[in-house]
LUMKEVEX-749429 format. One line per field, with one value per residue: residue in one letter; chain; x, z, y of N, C-alpha, C, CB in turn. Coordinates in steps of 0.001 Angstrom, whole numbers, plus 524288, in hexadecimal, padded with zeros to 5 digits. Glycine has a CB too. Layout:
res = c(A, ...)
chain = c(A, ...)
nX = c(X, ...)
nZ = c(Z, ...)
nY = c(Y, ...)
caX = c(X, ...)
caZ = c(Z, ...)
caY = c(Y, ...)
cX = c(X, ...)
cZ = c(Z, ...)
cY = c(Y, ...)
cbX = c(X, ...)
cbZ = c(Z, ...)
cbY = c(Y, ...)
***
This chain:
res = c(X, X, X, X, X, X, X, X, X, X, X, X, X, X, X, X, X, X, X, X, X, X, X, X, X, X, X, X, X, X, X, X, X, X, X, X, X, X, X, X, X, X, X, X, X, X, X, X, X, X, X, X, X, X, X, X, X, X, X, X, X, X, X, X, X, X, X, X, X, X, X, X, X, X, X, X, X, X, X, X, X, X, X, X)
chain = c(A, A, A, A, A, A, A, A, A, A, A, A, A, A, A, A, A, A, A, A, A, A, A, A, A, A, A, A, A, A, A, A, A, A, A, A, A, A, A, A, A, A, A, A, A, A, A, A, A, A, A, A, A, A, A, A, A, A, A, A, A, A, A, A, A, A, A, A, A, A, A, A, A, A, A, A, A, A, A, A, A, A, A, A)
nX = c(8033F, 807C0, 80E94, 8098B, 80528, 80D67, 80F2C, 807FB, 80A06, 81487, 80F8E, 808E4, 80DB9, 8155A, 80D21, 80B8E, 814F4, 815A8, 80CB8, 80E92, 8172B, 8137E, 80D21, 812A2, 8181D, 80FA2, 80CFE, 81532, 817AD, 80AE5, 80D6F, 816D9, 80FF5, 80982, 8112A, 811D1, 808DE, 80952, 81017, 80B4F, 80102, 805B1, 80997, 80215, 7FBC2, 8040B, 801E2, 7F7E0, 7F90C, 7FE5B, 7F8B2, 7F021, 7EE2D, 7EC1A, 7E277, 7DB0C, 7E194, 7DFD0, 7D5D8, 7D62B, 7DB32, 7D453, 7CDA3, 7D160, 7D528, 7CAB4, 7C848, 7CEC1, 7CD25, 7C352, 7C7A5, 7CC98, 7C5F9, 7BD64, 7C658, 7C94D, 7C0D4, 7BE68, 7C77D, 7C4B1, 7BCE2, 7C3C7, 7C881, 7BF11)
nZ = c(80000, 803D8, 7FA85, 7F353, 7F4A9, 7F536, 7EB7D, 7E6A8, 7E93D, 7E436, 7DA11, 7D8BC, 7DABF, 7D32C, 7C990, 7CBCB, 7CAE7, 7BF7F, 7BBA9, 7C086, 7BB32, 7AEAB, 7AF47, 7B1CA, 7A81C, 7A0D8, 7A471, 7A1FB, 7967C, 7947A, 7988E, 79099, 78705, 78A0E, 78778, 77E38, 77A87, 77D98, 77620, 76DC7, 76E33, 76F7E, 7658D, 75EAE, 76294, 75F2C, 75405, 7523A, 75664, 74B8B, 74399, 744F7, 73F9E, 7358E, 73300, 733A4, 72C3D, 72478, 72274, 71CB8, 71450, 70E77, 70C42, 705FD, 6FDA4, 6FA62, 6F8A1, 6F068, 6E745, 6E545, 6DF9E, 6D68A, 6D457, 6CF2A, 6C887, 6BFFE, 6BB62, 6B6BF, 6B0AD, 6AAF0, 6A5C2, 69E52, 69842, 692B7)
nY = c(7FB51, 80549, 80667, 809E8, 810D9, 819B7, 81624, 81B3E, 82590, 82790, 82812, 82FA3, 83621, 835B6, 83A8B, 8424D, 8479F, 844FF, 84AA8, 855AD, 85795, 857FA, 85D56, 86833, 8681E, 86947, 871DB, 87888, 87812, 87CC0, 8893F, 88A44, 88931, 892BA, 89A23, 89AAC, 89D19, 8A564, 8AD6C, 8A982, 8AEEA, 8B9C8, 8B9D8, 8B7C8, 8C27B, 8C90F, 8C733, 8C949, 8D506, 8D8F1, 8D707, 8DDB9, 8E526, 8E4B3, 8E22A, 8EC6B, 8EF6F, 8E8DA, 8EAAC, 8F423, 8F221, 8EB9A, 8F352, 8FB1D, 8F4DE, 8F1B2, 8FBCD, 8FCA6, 8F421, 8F77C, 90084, 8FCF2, 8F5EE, 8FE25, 90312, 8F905, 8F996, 90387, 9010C, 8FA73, 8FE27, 905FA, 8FF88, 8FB5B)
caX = c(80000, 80AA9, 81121, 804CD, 80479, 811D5, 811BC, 80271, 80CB5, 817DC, 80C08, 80675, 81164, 8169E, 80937, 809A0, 81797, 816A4, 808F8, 810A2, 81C24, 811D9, 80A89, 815D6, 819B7, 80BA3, 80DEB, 819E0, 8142B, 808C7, 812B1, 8188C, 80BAE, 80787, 8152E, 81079, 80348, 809E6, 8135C, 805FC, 7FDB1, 80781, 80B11, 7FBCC, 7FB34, 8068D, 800F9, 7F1E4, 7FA11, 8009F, 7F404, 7E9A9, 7EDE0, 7E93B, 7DB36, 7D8D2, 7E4E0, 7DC80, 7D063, 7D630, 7DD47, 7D0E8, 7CAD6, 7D54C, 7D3F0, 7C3D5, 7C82D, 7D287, 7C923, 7BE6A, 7C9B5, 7CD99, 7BFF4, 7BDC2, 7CB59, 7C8EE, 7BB3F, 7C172, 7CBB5, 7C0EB, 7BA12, 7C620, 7CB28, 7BCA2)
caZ = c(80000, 803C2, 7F69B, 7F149, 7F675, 7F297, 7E5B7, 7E442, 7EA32, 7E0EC, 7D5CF, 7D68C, 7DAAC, 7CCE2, 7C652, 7CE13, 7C8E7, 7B98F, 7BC02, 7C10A, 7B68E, 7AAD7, 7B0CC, 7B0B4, 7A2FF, 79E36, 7A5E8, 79E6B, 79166, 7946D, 79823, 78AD0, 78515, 78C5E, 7867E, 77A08, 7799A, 77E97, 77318, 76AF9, 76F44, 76F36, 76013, 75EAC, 76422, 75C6B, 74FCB, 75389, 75754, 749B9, 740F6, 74729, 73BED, 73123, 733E7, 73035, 725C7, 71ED8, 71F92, 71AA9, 71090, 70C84, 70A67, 7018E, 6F9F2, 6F7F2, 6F35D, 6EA3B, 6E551, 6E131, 6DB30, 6D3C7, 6CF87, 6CA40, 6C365, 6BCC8, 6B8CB, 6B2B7, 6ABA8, 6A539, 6A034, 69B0D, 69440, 6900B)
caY = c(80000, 80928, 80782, 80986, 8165F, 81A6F, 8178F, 81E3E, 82B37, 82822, 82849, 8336A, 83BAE, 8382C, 83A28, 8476A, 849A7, 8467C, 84F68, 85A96, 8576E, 857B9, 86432, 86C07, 86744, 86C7E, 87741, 87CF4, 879E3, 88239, 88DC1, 88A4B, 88A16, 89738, 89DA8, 899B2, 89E0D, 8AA67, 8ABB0, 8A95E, 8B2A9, 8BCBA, 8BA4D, 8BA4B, 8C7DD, 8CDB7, 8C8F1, 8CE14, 8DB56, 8D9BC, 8D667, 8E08B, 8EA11, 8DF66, 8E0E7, 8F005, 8F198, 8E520, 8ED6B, 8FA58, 8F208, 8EB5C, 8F8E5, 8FC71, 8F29C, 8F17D, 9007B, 8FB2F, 8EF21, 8FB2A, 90314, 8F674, 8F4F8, 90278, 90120, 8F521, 8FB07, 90652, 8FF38, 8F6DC, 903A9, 908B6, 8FC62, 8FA3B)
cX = c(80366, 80C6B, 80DE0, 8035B, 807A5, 811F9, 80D49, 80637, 80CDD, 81394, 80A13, 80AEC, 814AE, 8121B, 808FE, 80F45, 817B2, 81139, 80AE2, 81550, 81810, 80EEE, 80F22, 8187A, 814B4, 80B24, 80FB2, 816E9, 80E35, 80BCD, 814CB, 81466, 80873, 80BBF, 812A0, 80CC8, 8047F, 80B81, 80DC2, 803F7, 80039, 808FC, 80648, 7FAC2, 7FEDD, 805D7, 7FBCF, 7F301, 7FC5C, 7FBDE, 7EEF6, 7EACF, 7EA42, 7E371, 7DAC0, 7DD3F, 7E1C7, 7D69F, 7D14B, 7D901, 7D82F, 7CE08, 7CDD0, 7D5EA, 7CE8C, 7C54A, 7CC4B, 7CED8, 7C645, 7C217, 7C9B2, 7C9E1, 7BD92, 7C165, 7CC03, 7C33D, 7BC94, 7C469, 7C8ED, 7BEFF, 7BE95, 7C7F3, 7C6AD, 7BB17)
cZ = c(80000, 7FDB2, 7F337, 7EF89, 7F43D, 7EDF0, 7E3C3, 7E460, 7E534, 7DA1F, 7D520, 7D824, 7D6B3, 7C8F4, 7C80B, 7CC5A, 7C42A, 7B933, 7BAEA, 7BBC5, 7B2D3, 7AC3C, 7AF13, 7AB40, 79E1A, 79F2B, 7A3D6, 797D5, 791D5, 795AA, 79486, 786E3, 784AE, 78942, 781E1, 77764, 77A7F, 77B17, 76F63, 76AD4, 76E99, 769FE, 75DA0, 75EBB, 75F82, 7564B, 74E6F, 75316, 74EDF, 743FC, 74288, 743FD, 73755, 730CF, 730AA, 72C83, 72245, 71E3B, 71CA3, 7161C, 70D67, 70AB7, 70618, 6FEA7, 6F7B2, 6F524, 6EE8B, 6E77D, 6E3A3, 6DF7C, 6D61B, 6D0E5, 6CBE1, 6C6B3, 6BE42, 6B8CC, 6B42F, 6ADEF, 6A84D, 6A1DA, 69B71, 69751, 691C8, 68B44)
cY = c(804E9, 809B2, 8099F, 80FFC, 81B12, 81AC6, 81A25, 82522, 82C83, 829C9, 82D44, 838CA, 83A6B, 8397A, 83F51, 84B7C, 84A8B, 84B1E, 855D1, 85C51, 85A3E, 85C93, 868F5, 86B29, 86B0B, 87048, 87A64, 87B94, 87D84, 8869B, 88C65, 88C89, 88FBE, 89B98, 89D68, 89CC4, 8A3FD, 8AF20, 8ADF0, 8AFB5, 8B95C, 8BF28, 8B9BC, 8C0FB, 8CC79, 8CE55, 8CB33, 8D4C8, 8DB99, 8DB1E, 8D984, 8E460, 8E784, 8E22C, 8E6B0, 8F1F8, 8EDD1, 8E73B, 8F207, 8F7B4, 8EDF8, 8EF4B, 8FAE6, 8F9FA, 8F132, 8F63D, 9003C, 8F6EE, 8F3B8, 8FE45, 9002B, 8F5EB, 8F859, 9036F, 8FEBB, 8F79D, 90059, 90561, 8FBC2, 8FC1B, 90532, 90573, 8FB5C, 8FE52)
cbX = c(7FC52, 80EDA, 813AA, 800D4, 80576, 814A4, 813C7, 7FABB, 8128A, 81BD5, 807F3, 80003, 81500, 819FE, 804B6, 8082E, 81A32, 8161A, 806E9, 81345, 81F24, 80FC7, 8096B, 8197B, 819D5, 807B0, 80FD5, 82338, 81287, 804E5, 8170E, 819D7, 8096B, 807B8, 81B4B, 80F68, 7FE82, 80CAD, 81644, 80166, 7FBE1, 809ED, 80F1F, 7F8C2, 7FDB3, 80C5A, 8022E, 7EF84, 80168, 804C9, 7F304, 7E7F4, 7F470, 7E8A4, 7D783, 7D626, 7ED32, 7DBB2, 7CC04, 7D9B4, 7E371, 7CF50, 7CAAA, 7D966, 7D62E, 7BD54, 7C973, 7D9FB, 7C5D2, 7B8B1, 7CEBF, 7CD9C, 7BAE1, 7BD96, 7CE2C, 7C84C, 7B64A, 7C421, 7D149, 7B98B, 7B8AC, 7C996, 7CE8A, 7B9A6)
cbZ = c(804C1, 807C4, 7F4E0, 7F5B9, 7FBC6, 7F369, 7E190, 7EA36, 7ED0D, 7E18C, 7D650, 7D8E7, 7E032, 7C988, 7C693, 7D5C7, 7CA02, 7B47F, 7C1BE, 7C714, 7B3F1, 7A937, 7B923, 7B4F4, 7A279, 79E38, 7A8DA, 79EF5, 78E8F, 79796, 79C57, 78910, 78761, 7937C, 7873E, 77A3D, 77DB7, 781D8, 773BA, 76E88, 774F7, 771DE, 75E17, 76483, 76AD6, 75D71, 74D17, 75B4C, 75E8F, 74AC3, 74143, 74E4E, 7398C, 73491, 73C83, 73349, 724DD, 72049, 723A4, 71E90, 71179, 70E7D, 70EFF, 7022C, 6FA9E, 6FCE6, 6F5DA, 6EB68, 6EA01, 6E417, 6DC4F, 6D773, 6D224, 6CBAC, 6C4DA, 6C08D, 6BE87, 6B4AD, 6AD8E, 6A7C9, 6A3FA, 69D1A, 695D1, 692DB)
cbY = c(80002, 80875, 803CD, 8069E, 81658, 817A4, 81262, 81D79, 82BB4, 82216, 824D5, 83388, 83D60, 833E4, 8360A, 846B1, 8487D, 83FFA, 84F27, 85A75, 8503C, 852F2, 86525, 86C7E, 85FC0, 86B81, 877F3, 87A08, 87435, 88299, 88E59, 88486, 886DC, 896DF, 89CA8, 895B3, 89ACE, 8AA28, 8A526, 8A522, 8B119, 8BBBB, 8B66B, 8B80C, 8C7F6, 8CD71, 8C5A5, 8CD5C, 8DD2E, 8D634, 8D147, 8E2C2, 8EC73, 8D737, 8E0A0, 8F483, 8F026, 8DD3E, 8EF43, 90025, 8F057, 8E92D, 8FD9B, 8FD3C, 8EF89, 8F236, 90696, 8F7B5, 8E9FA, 8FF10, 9048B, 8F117, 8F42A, 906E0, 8FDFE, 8EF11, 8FD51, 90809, 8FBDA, 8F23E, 90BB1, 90B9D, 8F77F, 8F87F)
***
């Protein structure tokens, strides 16, 4: 019975060591994981800061071109009259 006892110890105080081992192993890969994501988010941010011009130079350069597309079209309309 004593031995019984003993080796139920010896059992779980290694089931309580590879525990603690494998905790602190998942531990530091999240803190890897966390640097990462940090890293991320940061090179996220600087190309959001880099791309927030995009948006209204592609509307003012869409406008400039609907008014080049109706020059274009009166152009072409002209140059038929004159060659017709």
């Amino acid at each position: 019975m004593t031995l019984r006892v003993v080796l139920t110890v010896v059992e779980i105080l290694g089931l309580a060591l590879v525990l603690a081992y494998f905790l602190n192993v998942i531990g530091k890969q999240l803190i890897r994981i966390t640097d990462t994501l940090g890293k991320i988010a940061f090179g996220v941010r600087a190309v959001e800061t880099q791309c927030a011009v995009i948006g209204p130079a592609a509307e003012r350069l869409n406008g400039e071109l609907t008014a080049t597309a109706a020059g274009l079209g009166e152009a072409a309309e002209l140059a038929e009259r004159l060659a017709g």
